[in-house]
C-alpha positions, 0 to 999 in steps of 0.5 A: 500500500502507499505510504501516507502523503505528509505535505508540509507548508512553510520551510522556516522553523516550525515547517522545518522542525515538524518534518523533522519530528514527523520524520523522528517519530513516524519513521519511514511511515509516511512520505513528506514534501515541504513547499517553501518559497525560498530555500534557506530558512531565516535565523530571525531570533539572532539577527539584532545580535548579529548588526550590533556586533558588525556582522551581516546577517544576509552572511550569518543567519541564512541556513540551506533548507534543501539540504536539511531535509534531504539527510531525513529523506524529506523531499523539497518543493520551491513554489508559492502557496495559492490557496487550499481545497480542503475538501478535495485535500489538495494545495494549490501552488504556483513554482517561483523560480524561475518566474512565469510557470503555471499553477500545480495541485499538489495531493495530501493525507496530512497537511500541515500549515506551518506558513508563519505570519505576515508581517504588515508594515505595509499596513502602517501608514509612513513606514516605507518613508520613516520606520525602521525594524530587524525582522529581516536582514535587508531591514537590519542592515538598514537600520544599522548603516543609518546609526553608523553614517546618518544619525545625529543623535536624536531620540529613538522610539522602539514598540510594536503596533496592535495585534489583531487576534480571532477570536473564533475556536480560541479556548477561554485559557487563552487571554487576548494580546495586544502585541504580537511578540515583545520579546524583540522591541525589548531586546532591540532596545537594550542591545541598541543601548550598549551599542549606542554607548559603545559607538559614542552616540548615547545610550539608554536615555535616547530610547522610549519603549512603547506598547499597545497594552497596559504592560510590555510583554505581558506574557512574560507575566506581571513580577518578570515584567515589573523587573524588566520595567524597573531595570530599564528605569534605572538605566533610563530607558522611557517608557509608554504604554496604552498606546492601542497601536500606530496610527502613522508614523512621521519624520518627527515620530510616532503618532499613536492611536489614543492621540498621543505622539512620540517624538523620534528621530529613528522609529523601530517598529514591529507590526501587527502579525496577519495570517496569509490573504489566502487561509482568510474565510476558510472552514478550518479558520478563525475570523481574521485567518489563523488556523483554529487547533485543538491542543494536539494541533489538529483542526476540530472538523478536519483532524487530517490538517494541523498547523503549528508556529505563527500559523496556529490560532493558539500560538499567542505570543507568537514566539519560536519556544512555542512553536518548538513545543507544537511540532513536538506534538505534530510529529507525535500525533501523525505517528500515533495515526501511523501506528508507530507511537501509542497514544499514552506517549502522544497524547499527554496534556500540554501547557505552552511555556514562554521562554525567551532569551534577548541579546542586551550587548556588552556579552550579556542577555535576558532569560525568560521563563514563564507559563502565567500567560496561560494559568500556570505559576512559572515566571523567571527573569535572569540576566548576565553572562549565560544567557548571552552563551546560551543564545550563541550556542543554541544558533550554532548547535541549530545550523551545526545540526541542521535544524535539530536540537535534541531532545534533552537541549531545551531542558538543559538549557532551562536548568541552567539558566535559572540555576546557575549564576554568570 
């Protein structure tokens, strides 16, 4: 009989780690493809680290996809997504290199939606003209060549715009979040501190920090976020909240949608995060166009398709520990359906965990672990020395294994964190 069909949407680090997990826990089982319209994955969490100590991350944290997944017999598929036919369980695709070829359909058994977001600085009015942000490498390297050869010393405002979640199929445990992911506008602007400092350009008080919400990353949980607010005051970092997202931004600053304005020479940005245009009004969606799951991250009327990462409805904060932690359960969940795991293994409750660490210059970072987001009594804050080795080590473990962190990484690196002093 032919083996089940696994087709995989997304190549960055949820598509690559669920074909990957898939692959570990269902064996030759089944046949995977992932489609990616590029074929290298993006190292996106590294990429304020890299422009602040002088290295290109177009150079640094670009990773072969293609060939990450060949070593697991995963086959690869260049081609832009179109759109989904749920009912026939078939993708739409059109192949993107070269330009100008036809629409395909490609046939599933499983589907895996693993696309991530769409990051909508177009959606913000004076962005193109006078908004800065590090999501991506020609953005970084914006940013750094205005701070090296253009900037006159002026102040600088870093934050994100409002984040418009679904609410549809969203379990009652889950708040509602008015920021996408604020790890980065705090990692940006502790790192951009020290660099400021370094390059004599200034320092901490040239930067306010601004939220939509009533508290900067809020799913960090109130003690962390009362430690992080209150070592940024001592080192004169501004601060302000309640500001219910960007209404535009401007060559004096940032103009926010409860009237205030925020004078800025540079504006550092990160945006609402939007699902793709084409998953928008689908059965298997929510109300703006995530993909609505169940705690196995399988959808409730279509347990054939899951979806995991920033694609996932539940995946709030958008955050990559979380992502990790969904293709866990994708890989076990696929092989339980193929007869390679038992349920007692696959089936265990999950509470997603936040845990971030953010690069603060000078060597050091923060560590954050925290599960009160979602109920749970977990949250812990560290600064200093391992922190900054631990987000080094973990980038060069990653590329140096193509992809994979073994099993026991994650819970070593917590141990350590939060029990060694450096």
């Amino acid at each position: 009989m032919a083996r089940p069909q696994v087709l995989v949407l997304g190549g960055n680090f949820a598509g690559l780690g669920a074909a990957q997990k898939i692959r570990e826990y269902a064996g030759d089982a089944v046949d995977i493809t992932v489609i990616d319209r590029k074929a290298y994955l993006d190292y996106i969490p590294n990429i304020p680290l890299e422009i602040f100590e002088g290295r290109d991350p177009a150079v640094t944290m670009h990773m072969d996809l293609v060939d990450a997944l060949a070593r697991d017999d995963i086959k690869f598929r260049q081609a832009e997504v179109l759109g989904l036919d749920i009912d026939a369980r078939q993708v739409r695709v059109r192949p993107n290199e070269p330009p100008g070829a036809p629409e395909y359909r490609v046939g599933y058994d499983y589907l895996v939606i693993a696309l991530g977001a769409k990051l909508a600085y177009d959606e913000i009015e004076g962005f193109a003209e006078h908004g800065h942000t590090v999501s991506d490498a020609f953005h970084a390297n914006r940013l750094i060549e205005y701070l090296k050869n253009d900037y006159k010393g002026g102040p600088i405002a870093v934050g994100s715009d409002r984040f418009e979640q679904g609410r549809k199929g969203k379990p009652d445990w889950l708040p509602i979040a008015l920021a996408a992911c604020e790890g980065p506008p705090v990692e940006v602007s502790l790192s951009l501190a020290h660099w400021l400092e370094e390059h004599g350009k200034g320092g901490a008080k040239n930067i306010t920090i601004f939220t939509p919400a009533e508290l900067i990353a809020e799913d960090a949980g109130e003690e962390v976020v009362r430690q992080l607010l209150d070592a940024a005051s001592k080192m004169g970092f501004g601060y302000m909240n309640n500001t219910q997202g960007i209404k535009r931004l401007t060559a004096e600053g940032v103009e926010f949608l409860d009237g205030r304005k925020l004078e800025a020479e540079i504006s550092i940005v990160f945006p609402n995060w939007k699902p793709h245009d084409f998953l928008k009004g689908l059965p298997i969606s929510d109300e703006v166009g995530f993909i609505i799951t169940d705690m196995r991250m399988r959808n409730p009327d279509h347990p054939e398709i899951f979806a995991c990462g920033d694609a996932a409805a539940i995946t709030v904060p958008k955050l990559g520990a979380i992502g990790h932690q969904e293709t866990e359960i994708v890989g076990k969940q696929i092989a339980k359906d193929v007869g390679r795991l038992p349920a007692e293994r696959t089936d265990e409750p999950w509470m997603p965990e936040v845990i971030c660490i953010g690069d603060m210059g000078g060597g050091r970072a923060f560590y954050i672990h925290s599960n009160s987001w979602f109920g749970g009594d977990t949250q812990v804050l560290k600064m200093g020395r391992l922190p900054y080795a631990q987000k080094v080590l973990y980038k060069e473990m990653f590329f140096r294994n193509h992809g994979k962190i073994p099993n026991w990484g994650l819970p070593v690196a917590k141990w350590t964190a939060e029990h060694l002093e450096i």
